[in-house]
Every structure is written in C-alpha cells, then in structure tokens.
N, C-alpha and C positions, 0 to 999 in steps of 0.2 A: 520842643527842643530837639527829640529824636530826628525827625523829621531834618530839621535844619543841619545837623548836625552831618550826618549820614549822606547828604544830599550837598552839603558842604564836600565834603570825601569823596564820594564818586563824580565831583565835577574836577576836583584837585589833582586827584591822582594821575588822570590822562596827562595833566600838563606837567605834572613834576616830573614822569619819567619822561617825557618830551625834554623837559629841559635840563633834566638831566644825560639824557644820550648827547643835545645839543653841545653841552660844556664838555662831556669828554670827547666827543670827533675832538672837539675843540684844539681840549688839553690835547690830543695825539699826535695833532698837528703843531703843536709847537712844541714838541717833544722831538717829532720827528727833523723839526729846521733846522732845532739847539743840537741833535747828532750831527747834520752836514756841518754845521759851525765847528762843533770838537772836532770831528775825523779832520776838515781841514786845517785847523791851526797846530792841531797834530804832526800833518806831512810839513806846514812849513817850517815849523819848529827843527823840525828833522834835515829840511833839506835847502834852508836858507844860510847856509855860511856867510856868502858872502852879503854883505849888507849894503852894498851897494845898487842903485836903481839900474834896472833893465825891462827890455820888454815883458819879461818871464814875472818877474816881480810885480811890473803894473797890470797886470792879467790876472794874477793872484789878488793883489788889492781892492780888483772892482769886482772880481766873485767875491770875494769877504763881507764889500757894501751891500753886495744885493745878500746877501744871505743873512747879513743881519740888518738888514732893513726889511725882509720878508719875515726873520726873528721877529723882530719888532713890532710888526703887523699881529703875528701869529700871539703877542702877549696882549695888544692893546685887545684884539678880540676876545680873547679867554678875561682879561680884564674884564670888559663890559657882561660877557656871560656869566661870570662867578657874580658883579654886581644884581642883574635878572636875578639869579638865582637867590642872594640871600635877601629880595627882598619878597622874594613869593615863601621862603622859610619863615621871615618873619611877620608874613601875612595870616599862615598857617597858625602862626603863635598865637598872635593876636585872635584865632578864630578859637583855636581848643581855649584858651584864657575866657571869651567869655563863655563857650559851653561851659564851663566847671563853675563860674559863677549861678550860671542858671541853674543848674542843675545840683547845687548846694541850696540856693534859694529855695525850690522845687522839695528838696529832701526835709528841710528845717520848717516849711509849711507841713508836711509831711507829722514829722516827730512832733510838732505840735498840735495837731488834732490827734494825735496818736493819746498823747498825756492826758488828753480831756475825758479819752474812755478807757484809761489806761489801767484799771483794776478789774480782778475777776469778776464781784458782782455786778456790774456794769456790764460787762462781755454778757454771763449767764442772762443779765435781764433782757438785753437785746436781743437772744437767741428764743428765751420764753417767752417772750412777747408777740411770737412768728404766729400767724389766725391758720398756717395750714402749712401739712408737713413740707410742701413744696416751696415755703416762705421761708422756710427753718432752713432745707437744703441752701436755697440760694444765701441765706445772710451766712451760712455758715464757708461757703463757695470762696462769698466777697470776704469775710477776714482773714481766707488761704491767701487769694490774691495779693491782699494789701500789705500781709507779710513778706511777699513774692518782691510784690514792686519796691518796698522798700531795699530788700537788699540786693536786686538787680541795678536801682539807686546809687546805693554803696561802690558795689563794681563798675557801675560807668564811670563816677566818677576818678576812683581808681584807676580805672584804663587812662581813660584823659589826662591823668596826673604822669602816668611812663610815655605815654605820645608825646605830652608837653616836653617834658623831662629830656627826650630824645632829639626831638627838635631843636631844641636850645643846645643840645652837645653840636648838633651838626651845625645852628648858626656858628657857632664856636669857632670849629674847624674852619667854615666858610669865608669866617671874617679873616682869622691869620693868615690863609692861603690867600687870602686877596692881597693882607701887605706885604707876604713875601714874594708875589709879583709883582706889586707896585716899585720895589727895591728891584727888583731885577729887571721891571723895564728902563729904570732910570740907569743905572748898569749900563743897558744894553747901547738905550741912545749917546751916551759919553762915547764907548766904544767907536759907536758911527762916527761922530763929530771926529775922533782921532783919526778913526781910518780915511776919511775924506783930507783930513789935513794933510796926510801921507799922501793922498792921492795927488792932491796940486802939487805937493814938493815934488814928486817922480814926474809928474807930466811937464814942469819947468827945467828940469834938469835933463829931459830925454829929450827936448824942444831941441835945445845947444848940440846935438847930434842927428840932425834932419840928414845931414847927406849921407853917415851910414845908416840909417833907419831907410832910408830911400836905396840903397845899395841891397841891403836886406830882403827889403820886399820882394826887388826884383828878383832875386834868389830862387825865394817862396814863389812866386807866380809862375819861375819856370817848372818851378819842383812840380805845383800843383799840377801843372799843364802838361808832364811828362807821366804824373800819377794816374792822370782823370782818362788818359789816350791811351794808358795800359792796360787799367780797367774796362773799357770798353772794349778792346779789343781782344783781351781774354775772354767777356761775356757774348761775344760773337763768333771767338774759334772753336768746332767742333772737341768733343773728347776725341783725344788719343785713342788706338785700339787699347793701349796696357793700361791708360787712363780708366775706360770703359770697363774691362774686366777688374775693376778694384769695387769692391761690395762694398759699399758704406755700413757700418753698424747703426742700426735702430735701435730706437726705443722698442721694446716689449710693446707686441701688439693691442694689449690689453688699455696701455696709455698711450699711443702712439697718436690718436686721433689727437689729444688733449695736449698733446707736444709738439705739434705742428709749429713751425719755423712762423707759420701769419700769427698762431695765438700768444705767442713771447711778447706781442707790444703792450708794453709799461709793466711786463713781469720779468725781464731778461737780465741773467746776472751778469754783473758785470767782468769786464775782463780781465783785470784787477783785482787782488783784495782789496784794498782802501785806493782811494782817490777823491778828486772832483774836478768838472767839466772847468779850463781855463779859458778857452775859447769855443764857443757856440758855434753852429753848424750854420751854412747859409754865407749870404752878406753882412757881416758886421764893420761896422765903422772902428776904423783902425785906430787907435786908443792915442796916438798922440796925431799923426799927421792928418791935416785936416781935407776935406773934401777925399779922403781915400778909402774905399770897400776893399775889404778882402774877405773874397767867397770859398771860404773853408767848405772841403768835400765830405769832412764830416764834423767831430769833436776833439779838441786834444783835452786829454787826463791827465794831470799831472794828478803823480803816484810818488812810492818812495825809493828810494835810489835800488837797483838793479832788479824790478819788482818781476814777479811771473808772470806772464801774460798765457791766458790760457782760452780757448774756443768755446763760444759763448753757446755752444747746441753740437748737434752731431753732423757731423759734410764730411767731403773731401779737400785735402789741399790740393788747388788746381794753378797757382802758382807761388814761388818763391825767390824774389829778386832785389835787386839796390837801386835804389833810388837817389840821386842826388838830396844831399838835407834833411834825408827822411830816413835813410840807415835802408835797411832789411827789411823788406815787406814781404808780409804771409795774407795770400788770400785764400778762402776757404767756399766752398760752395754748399749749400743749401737749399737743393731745389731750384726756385727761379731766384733767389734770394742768393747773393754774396757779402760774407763779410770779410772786411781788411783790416787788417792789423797794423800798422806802420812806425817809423824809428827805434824799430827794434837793436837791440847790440848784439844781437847774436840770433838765428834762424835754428830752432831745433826740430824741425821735422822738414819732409822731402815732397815732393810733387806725384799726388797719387797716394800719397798716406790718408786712412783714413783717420779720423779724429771724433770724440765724446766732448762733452761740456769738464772736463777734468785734466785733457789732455794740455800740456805747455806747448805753448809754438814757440815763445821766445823769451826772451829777457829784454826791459827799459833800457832803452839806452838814453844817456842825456843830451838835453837839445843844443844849440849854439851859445846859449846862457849858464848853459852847464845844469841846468832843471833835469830832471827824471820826467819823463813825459810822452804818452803812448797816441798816435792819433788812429782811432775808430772811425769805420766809415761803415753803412748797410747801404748796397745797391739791391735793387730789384732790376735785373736785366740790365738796361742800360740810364736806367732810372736815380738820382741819389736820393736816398733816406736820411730823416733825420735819426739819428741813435738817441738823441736825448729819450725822444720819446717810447724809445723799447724798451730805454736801461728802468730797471726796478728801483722808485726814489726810496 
C-alpha cells in the first residue's frame, strides 16, 4: 500500500500544480478581458448622452462585440479548465478513499493477530522460549517493531483522513466556481446577442446617410493625408540650433538601459487614464460603407470628456500644430522613435520643451460626433507603428 500510495503522490503532484498554474493564467486572463469590458461601459455610460446612432457609437459597438466575445472565450476556457481540474481532485479522492480502505483492512488483520497473543504470559513464553541470547534480542527487536508499525498504521491513516478531508473542501469550492461561471457565461452570450442586435439596427440606420458618410470620409483622408506629409516631413528636418541645445531629461542611469524607448513594447502606459482603442491601426473596413478601407496612421481612444493626455516616455517636443478634423497636434521625439498625439482641445506645452512620462501635452477634445477621443500614433523615422502593440493590456 505504501508503495502505491506514495508513488500515487509523487506522479500527482507534478500535474496538480501543472494544472493548477494552467487554470489561474487562465483565471487572469479573463479577469483581465472582464476590466476592458468595465473600464469601457464605464466611459460610455459617462459619455453617451446622446442616444442616437453615429459613426462614434458603431465603433463603440463593435469593440464591445469583440471584447465580449473574447470575454466569452476567456470563460468558456477557464470553464473547461476548472472541469480538468475537478476531475483530477476527484480522481485524488477516489485514490486516498481506497488507501484508507487498505490500510484499515492492513491494521484490523493487524489487531487481530495482536489479540491471539495478546496477554503477558504468552508475550513472557515467546521471549523464554529464545535457544540463544541473540534469539531473545531479535524477538524482543520484532515486538518493538510491531508496536511501531501499528501506530505508524494509526497515523497514516489519520493523515489520509485530513488529505481526504481537504480534498473534498476543495472539490467543494471547485464545483461552485464552476456554476458561478456557467451563470456568467450565459450572462455574457445574452449580452452579445444584444449588442449585435444594436449593431444591425446602427448599421441600417447609418446606411440611409451614405452621402454624408461619404462626405466624411473624404474629410478624414484629406486630414490623414495632410497629418502623414507633416510627420514625415518633421522626421526629415534637421534640429533647430535652440532645438538642439534643449537637454532632454533621462532616466537615472542606473535604469536607463531598461527604459529604453524599443523596451516599452506591450509594457507602455498609456496616454490616458481610462480608455479603449475605437478604431484599430492599419487598413480597416469601414463599418458601414461597403468595399471602403480606411488606413488609420495610428489608433483612436476614446476616453472620458476633457481627459489629460500626458507623454508616454521621456523626448522632446519637436512639434506643435492644427490640423484640419484633428484639433491640436503634439509630436514628441524619442530617439529614432516619435510619438503623436492628436484632436487635442488645447496644446499645453511649446516646441523644444522637454517632457517625462508625467508631463500633460494637452486636453481631449471631442470628435465631430461630439465623442472624447484621442488619436495615437508611434513612427520610427518615417516608418508607422502599430501602438496597440506597445500600449500595456
């Protein structure tokens, strides 16, 4: 039974804390989806007055889908894990249940040979019966023993009875957390089904205005076209001499390697307190008119009404200007690395300031929808970056 039991144990244990690490990433990750989901029905709560569909609105809608359709993922998985998991706990069960049978069986074969020479003359005659003293030492040896093994008997069994005991508290636990997921994924998928239903009603009601949706665009493409030929063109004009003599403040040399402007990607705070990405970086197919791309130069944030916008690392500001549609734009330099700020309402530093990850450049200002809404961009030289992937999820 030792044998078995022990060997039981040390093949178990690898796996339990295996799969126990497995179900908390698990858990962390849909912990972490369910914050993006709060933080944003939070700003919209906050900054949807008006209830009427617009572009700003169905932008909002379909980051909702995706985040809680990646919710939804991030439950159905922690689902099936927490299932793994209580059934390797109640495999355990089932293993210590029958060590404690065996080893009651083991102990009660035990006490009953014990009772058959269970009085002192019997003890005495087995000892006086030894033909040599070295006969006597050993019988005397083996009744220490048998005493031994008996109550080392006792405490295994004991032990196996607080393992069991323990066990069965954590299937416990295991099983309720599993149906107050199961409740909360069903929760979660109503949710979708709503929020898609929301989604066709805005996309048929923003169809019946293609011509200014088409007026719009055209707006945007020049905006972007006038933003993208500024940027480059600042990333190819020399400093200034009064530009050049502005010292940027560092990092403390001590950390300075480890703050490096390349090591910020997927740890870079963001530039905002609260937000979430409305529109993605790149080509994306424009949400109602159909066969149309629009190649965002970086991400727009929609935040909460006149939010701070504050410099995501240490640089210089190397420019500050308007832009048609886009308000106020602050670009900031880092190296070969620049980051832009843009639809600002207000511009609070100057050309040649230098700037900390603390410092405000400006205030949100609201989009043609009347949204709060910041657009981030990372170039490398003349290069566009995605910022999703710098910002810290």
């Amino acid at each position: 039974m030792g044998k078995f039991f022990f060997s039981f144990l040390l093949l178990s244990l690898p796996l339990l804390a295996f799969s126990q690490q497995s179900t908390e990433q698990i858990k962390a990750k849909r912990q972490q989806q369910l914050q993006k989901v709060e933080a944003t029905s939070r700003i919209l709560k906050a900054t949807e007055k008006d209830q009427s569909y617009n572009l700003s609105r169905l932008r909002a809608i379909n980051r909702q889908i995706d985040q809680y359709h990646k919710l939804v993922e991030s439950t159905q998985q922690f689902v099936v894990s927490l299932e793994e998991d209580i059934h390797f706990t109640s495999s355990v069960i089932m293993a210590l249940e029958g060590d404690i049978t065996q080893l009651k069986e083991e102990y009660a074969a035990m006490v009953y040979m014990s009772s058959k020479t269970n009085n002192d003359l019997q003890k005495l005659s087995f000892l006086f019966s030894s033909q040599t003293i070295n006969q006597l030492i050993a019988r005397i040896n083996y009744m220490d023993q048998y005493q031994s093994a008996r109550k080392e008997q006792i405490a295994a069994i004991d032990q196996l009875k607080d393992q069991l005991e323990s066990k069965k508290g954590q299937l416990a636990l295991q099983q309720t957390e599993q149906k107050l997921l199961l409740e909360s994924e069903e929760k979660e998928l109503e949710k979708l089904k709503q929020l898609r239903r929301r989604q066709q009603v805005a996309v048929n009601q923003l169809k019946s205005k293609t011509s200014t949706l088409k007026a719009q665009l055209k707006e945007e493409e020049v905006s972007r076209k006038m933003m993208s030929d500024f940027v480059e063109k600042q990333t190819k004009k020399p400093l200034s001499v009064a530009e050049d003599n502005v010292k940027v403040k560092e990092p403390a040399p001590a950390v300075a390697k480890e703050l490096s402007f390349e090591n910020l990607k997927s740890q870079m705070s963001w530039p905002v307190e609260e937000g979430f990405i409305s529109s993605k970086f790149g080509k994306q197919p424009h949400p109602v008119l159909e066969n149309v791309l629009i190649d965002n130069l970086g991400i727009d944030i929609r935040t909460n009404t006149s939010q701070s916008v504050k410099a995501v690392f240490y640089g210089k500001v190397t420019a500050v200007t308007k832009v048609p549609n886009l308000r106020y734009v602050v670009m900031v330099q880092h190296g070969d690395y620049i980051t832009v700020y843009a639809k600002l309402k207000r511009a609070d530093v100057k050309v040649g300031q230098e700037v900390t990850p603390q410092t405000q450049l400006g205030v949100v200002a609201n989009n043609s929808d009347g949204i709060p809404e910041l657009q981030f961009q990372i170039w490398k030289k003349q290069l566009k970056l995605n910022p999703e992937e710098w910002l810290k999820q």
